[in-house]
GUMAR-376469 format. One record per residue: x, z negated, y of N, C-alpha, C, O in turn; residue number from 1. Coordinates in nm, 3 decimals. Atoms other than C-alpha are relative to their C-alpha. Layout:
(atom (X Z Y) (X Z Y) (X Z Y) (X Z Y) NUM)
...
END
This chain:
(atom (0.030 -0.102 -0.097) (-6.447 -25.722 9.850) (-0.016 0.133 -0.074) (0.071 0.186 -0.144) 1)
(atom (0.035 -0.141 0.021) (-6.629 -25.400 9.782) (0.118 0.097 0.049) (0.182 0.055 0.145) 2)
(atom (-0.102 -0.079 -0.006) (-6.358 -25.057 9.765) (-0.135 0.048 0.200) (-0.092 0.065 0.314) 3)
(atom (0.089 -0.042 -0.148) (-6.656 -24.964 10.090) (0.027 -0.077 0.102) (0.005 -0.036 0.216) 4)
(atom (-0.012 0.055 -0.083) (-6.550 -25.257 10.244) (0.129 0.010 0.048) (0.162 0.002 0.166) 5)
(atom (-0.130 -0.020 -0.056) (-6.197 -25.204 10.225) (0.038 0.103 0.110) (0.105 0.091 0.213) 6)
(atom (-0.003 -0.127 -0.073) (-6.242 -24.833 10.332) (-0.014 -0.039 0.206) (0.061 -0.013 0.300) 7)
(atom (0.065 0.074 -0.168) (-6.433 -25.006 10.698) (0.115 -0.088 0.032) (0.131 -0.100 0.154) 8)
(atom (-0.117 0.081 -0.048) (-6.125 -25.233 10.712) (0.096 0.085 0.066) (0.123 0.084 0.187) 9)
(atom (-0.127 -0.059 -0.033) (-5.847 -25.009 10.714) (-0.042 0.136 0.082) (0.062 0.189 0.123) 10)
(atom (0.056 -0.115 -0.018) (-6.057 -24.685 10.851) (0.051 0.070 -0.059) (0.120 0.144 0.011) 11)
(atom (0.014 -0.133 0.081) (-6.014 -24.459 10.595) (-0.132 0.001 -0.128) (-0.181 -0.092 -0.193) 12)
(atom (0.112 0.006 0.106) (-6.287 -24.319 10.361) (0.014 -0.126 -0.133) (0.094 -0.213 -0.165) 13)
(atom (-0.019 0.062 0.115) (-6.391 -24.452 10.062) (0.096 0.021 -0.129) (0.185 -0.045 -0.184) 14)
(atom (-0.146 -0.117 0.102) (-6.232 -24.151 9.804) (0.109 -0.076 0.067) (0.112 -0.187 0.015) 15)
(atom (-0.081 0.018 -0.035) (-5.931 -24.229 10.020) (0.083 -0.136 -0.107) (0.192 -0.151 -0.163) 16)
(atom (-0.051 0.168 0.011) (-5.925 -24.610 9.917) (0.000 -0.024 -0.158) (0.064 -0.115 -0.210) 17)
(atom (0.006 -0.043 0.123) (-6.021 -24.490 9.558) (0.134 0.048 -0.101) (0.174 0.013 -0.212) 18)
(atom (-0.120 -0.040 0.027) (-5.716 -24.287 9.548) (0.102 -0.106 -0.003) (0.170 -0.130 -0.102) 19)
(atom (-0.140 0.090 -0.002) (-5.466 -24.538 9.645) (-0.031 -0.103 -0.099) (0.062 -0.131 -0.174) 20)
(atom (-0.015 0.067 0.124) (-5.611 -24.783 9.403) (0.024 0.023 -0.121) (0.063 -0.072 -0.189) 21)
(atom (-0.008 -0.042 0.123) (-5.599 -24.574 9.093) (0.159 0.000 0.010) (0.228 -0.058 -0.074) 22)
(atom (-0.120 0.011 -0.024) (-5.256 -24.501 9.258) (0.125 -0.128 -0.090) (0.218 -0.136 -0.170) 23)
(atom (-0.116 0.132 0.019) (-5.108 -24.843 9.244) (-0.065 -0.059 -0.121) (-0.012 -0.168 -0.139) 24)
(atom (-0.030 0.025 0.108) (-5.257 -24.899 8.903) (0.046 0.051 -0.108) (0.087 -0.012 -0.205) 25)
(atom (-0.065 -0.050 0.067) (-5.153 -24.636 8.746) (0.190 0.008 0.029) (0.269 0.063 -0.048) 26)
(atom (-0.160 0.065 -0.049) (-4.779 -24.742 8.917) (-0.005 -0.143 -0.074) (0.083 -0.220 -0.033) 27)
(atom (0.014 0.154 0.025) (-4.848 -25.071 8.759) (0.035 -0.117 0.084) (0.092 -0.214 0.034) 28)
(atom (0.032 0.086 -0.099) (-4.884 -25.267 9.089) (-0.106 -0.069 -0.015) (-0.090 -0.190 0.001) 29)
(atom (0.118 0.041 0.049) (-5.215 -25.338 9.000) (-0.086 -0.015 -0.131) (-0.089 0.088 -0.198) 30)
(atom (0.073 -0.037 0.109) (-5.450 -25.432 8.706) (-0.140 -0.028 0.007) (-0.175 -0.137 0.052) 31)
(atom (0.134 -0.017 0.014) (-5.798 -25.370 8.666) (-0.092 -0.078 -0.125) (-0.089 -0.060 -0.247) 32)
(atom (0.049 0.051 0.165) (-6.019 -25.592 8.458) (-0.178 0.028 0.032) (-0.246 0.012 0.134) 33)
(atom (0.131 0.012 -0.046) (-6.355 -25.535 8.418) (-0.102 -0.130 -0.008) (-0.085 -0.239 -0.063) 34)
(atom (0.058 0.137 0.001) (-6.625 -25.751 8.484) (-0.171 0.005 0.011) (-0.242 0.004 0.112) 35)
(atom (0.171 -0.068 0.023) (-6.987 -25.674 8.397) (0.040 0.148 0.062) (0.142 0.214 0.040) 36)
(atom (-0.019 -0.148 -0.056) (-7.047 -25.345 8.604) (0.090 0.008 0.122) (0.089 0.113 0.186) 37)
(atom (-0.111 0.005 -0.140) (-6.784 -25.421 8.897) (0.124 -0.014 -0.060) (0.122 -0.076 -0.167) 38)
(atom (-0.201 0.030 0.009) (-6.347 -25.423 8.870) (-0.006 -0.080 0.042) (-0.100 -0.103 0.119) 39)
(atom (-0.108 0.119 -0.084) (-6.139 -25.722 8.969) (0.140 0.089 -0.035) (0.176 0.150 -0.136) 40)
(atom (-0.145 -0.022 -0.019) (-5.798 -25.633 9.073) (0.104 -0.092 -0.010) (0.101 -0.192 0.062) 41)
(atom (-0.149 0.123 0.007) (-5.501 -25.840 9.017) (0.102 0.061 0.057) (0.134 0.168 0.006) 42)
(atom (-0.127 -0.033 -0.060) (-5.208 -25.785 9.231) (0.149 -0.037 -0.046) (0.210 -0.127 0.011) 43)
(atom (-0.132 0.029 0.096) (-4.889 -25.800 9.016) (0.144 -0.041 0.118) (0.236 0.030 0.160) 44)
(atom (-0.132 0.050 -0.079) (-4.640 -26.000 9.230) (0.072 -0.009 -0.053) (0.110 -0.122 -0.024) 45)
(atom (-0.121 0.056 0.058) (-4.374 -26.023 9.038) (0.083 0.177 -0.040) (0.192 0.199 -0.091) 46)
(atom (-0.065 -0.123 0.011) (-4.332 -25.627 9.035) (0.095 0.062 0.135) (0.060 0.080 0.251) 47)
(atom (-0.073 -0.095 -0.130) (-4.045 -25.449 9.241) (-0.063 0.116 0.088) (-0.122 0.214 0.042) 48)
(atom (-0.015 -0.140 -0.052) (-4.071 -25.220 9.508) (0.035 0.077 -0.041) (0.116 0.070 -0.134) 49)
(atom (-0.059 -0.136 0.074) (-4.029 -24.872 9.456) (0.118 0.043 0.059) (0.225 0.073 0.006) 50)
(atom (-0.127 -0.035 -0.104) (-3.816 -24.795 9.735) (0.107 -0.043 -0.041) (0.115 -0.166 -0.050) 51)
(atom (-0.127 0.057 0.042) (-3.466 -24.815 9.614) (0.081 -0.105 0.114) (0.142 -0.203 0.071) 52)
(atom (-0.016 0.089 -0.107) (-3.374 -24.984 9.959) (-0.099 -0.096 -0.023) (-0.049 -0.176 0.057) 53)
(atom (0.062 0.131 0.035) (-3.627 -25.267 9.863) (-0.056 -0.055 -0.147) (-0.133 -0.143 -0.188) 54)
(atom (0.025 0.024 0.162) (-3.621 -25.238 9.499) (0.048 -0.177 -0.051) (0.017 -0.237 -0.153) 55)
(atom (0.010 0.139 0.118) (-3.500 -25.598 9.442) (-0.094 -0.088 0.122) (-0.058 -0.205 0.131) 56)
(atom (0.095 0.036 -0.060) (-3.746 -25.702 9.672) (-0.191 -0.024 -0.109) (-0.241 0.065 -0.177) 57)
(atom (0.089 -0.050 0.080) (-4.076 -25.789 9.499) (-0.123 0.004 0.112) (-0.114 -0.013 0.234) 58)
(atom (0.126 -0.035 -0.076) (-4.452 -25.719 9.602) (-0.040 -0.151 0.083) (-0.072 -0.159 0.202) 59)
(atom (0.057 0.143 -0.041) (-4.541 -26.105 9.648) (0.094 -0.033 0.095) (0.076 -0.128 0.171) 60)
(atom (-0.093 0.064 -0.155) (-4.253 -26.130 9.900) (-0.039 0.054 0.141) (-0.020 -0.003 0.249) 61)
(atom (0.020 -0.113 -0.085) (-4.375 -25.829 10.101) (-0.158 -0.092 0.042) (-0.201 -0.127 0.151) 62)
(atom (0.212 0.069 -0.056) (-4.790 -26.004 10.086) (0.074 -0.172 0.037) (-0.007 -0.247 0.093) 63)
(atom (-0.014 0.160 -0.057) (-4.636 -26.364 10.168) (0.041 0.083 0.173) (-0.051 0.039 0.242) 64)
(atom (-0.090 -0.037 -0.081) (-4.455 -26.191 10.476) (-0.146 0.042 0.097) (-0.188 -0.008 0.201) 65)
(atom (0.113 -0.021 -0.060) (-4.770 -26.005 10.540) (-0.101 -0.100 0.020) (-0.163 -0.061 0.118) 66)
(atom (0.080 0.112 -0.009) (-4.992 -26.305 10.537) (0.032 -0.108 0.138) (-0.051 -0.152 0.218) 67)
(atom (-0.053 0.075 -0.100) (-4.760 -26.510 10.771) (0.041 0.078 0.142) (0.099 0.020 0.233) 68)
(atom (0.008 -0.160 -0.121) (-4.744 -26.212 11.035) (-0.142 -0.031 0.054) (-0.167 -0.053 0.172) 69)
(atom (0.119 -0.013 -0.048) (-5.108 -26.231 11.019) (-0.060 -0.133 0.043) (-0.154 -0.124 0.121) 70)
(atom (0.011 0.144 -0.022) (-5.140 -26.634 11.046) (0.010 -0.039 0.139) (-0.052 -0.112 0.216) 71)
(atom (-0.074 0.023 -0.166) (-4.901 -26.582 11.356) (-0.076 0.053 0.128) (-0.068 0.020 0.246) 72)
(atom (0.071 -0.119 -0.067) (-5.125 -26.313 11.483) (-0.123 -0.084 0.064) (-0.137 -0.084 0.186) 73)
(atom (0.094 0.110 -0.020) (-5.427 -26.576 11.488) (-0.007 -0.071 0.044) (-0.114 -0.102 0.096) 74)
(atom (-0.051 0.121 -0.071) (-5.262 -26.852 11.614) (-0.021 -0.002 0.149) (-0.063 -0.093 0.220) 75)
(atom (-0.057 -0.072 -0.138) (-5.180 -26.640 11.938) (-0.126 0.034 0.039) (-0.163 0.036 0.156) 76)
(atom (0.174 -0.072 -0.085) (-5.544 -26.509 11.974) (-0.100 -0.138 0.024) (-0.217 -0.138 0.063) 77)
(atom (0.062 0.147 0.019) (-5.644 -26.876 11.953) (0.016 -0.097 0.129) (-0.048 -0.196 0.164) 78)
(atom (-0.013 0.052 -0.085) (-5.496 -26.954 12.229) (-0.009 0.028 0.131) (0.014 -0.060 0.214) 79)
END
C-alpha cells in the first residue's frame, strides 16, 4: 500500500502519514528497505512499547489484538 493510500484510509493527509512514518522509524518501530524506486516497511514486532505502562508489552501483541478486534468487527457486519 501506497503512503496516499494510507493517508485515504485513516483521513489524514499525506505529509501527515509521512511524518508518522519517519517517526516510527526513526523510534526504531519500523525499518525501511528499499526496493527499486519504492520503500517496504517492516514492522518490528518484537520491539516494546514506549509507554512505561505498556513497556513490557510488545508491538506484535498490540497488531495481533488489533487484527482480532477487526476480524470480530467483520464477523458482526456479516451477519
Amino acid at each position: 500500500m501506497v503512503l496516499r493510500e494510507v493517508a485515504a484510509r485513516v483521513r489524514i493527509t499525506e505529509r501527515a502519514v509521512q511524518r508518522i512514518v519517519q517517526d516510527l522509524e526513526e523510534e526504531g518501530f519500523i525499518r525501511r528497505e528499499k526496493v527499486g524506486r519504492q520503500n517496504r516497511y517492516e514492522v518490528l514486532v518484537d520491539k516494546s512499547l514506549r509507554h512505561p505502562i505498556e513497556s513490557h508489552r510488545q508491538i506484535g501483541e498490540l497488531l495481533d489484538l488489533i487484527g482480532k478486534n477487526h476480524a470480530d468487527e467483520n464477523r458482526k457486519s456479516d451477519v
